[in-house]
N, C-alpha and C positions, 0 to 999 in steps of 0.2 A: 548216511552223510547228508549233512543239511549245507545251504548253501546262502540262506538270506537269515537263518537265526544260529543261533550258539541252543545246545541242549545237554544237559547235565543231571544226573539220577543220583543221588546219595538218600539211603536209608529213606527209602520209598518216594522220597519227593523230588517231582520234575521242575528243574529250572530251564523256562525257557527265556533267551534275552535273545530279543527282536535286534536284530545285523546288518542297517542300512544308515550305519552314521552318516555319512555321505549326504541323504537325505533326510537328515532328523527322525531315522525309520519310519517316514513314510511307507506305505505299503502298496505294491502292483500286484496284477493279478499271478504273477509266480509266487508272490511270496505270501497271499494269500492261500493260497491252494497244499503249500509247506506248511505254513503254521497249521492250517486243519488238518492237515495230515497225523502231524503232532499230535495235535488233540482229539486226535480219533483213537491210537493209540493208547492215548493215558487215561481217556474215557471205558476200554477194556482190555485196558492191563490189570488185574487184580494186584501185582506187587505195586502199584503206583497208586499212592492215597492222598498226596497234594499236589497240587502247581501251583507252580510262581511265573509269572512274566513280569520281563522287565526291558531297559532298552538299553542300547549298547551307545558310550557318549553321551552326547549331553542329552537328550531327549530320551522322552518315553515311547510316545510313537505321535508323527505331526499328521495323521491320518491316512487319508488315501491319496496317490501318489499323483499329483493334479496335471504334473508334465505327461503324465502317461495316459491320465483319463483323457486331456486334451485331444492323444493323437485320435482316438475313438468316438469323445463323445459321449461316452458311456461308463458306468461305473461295473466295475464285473469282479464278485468276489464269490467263494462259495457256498453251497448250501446252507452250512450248518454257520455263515454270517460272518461281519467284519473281522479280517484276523483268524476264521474260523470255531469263534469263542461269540458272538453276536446273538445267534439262532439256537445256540445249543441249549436248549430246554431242558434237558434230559438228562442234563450231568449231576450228578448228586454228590459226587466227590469235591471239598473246597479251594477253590481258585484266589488267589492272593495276587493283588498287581500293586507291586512294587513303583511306584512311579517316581524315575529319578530326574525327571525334566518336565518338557513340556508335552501336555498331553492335548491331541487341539482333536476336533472333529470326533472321526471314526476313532483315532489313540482314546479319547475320552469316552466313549464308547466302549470299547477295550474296557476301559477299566471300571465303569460303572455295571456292564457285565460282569465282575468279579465281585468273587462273596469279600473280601476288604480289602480296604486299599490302606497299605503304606506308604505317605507322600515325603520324599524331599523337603525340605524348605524351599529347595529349589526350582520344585513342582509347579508348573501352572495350567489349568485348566478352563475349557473352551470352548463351544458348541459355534465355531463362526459361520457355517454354510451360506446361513440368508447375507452374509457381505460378499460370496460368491457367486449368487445365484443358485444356493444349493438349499438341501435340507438332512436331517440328521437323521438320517431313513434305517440307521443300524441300530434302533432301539433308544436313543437319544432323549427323545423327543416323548418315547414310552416310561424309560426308567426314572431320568432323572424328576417328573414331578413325583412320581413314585416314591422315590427315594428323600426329596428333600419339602415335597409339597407344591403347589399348581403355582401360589403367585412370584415363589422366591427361583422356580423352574422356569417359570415367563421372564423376570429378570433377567437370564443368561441368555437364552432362549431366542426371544425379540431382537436384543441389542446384537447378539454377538459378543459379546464382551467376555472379557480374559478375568481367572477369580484365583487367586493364589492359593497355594493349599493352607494356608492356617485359615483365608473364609471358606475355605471348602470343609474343613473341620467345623467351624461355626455352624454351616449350613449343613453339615449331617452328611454329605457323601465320602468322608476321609476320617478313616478309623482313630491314627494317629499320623503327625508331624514329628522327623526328627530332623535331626543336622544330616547333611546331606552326607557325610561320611560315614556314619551310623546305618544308614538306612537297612543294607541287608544284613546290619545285627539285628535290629532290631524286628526286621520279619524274619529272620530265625529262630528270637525266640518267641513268638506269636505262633511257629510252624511248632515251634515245641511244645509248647499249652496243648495244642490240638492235638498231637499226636502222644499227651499223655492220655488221651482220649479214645476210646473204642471208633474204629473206623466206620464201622456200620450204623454205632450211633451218631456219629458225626452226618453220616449221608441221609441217615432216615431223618434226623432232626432239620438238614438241609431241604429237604424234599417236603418234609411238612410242613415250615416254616412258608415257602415259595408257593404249594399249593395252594394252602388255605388261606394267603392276599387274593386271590381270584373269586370265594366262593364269597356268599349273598350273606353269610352270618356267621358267627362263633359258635354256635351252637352247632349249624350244618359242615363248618369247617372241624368241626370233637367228634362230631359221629363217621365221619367218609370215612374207606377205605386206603387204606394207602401200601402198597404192596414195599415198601421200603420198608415198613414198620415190621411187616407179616416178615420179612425177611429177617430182619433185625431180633425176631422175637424164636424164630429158628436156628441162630444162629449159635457158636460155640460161644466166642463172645461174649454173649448173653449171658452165658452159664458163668464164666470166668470172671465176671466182675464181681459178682455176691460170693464168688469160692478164694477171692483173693483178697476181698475185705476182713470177711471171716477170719481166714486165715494171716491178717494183720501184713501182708504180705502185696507188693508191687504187680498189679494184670502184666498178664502177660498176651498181649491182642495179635492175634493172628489175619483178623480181617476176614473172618470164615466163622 
């Protein structure tokens, strides 16, 4: 029983839609502690090889829940990061954020943490901390030059300023835009592509991709180690892809 999100499992992929219309699901520390809980779950569940997040009402998530941080003073969320999806280094399975409103602060955080983003038209994104006195300490501040490069990241960054999703498409962090009625068709069938796809290849490909931005070269990122792969290359899978071409004939992926 969940109490601050909605969760739903069809044919391996977890839909989670974030449950605080009330406040543009804003997030406090229960309902942070919930969603990671979630995601701790889906991170080893072997039958679970996607997530979706998304928000329930008009918003995506308006971040952290500022009437609550107020009474303390402090921001308090869990280990594994904002929403519980922040910190998680480790996940190799692919995360989809569906964003059907606005996504401001930590929300936008949320979903720059996730391998694509499908936006709304409706969608708008936000990094405002420094007009609060704050800063985007949930990876923010990390991904987004990351993701879109330092000076168009400063841009958002400095001002505060709110970017719709067709400049967020422009600017490289938003996979596709559609009509806001469309939107979980259309990451359905994005969930579809992927799951014509070997699970393990998806994860080792997810893990090597993520890895090798951190290492000093291309050359030192071809030769590492990467135990996704060594897995991937053990695996039935592995087998079933070249025995189902051959054979002219649809994998059948087991995820093992």
């Amino acid at each position: 029983m969940t109490k601050f999100c909605k969760v739903s499992i069809i044919n391996h992929v977890l839909t989670v839609t974030i449950n605080r219309p009330e406040r543009l699901n804003a997030l406090h520390p229960p309902a942070h502690q919930e969603l990671s809980d979630i995601f701790d779950e889906f991170a080893n569940n072997d039958e679970l090889w996607i997530a979706v997040i998304t928000g329930e009402g008009r918003a995506f998530c308006a971040g952290n829940d500022l009437r609550e941080q107020a009474k303390f003073d402090a921001i308090v969320f869990p280990e594994k990061g904002f929403g519980g999806i922040t910190a998680r280094f480790d996940l190799n399975k692919p995360l989809i954020a569906a964003v059907n409103g606005p996504a401001m602060g930590g929300g936008f955080e949320i979903a720059l943490a996730c391998d694509l983003i499908v936006a709304s038209e409706k969608a708008i994104f936000a990094l405002p901390e420094p007009r609060l006195g704050l800063a985007a300490l949930a990876g923010g501040l990390q991904r987004l030059p990351r993701q879109i490069g330092t000076k168009r990241a400063l841009g958002m960054i400095l001002t505060g300023r709110t970017v719709t999703a067709q400049e967020g498409a422009e600017m490289g962090f938003v996979n596709e835009v559609v009509s806001h009625e469309d939107l979980m068709t259309v990451v359905d069938e994005w969930i579809a592509q992927i799951l014509e796809c070997a699970p393990l290849s998806v994860r080792a490909s997810k893990d090597v991709v993520y890895k090798s931005l951190s290492m000093n070269s291309l050359e030192e990122s071809m030769v590492a180690h990467y135990e996704s792969v060594v897995q991937l290359m053990k695996s039935e899978d592995f087998k079933e892809g070249p025995r189902a071409f051959a054979a002219k004939r649809t994998p059948r992926w087991s995820g093992r």
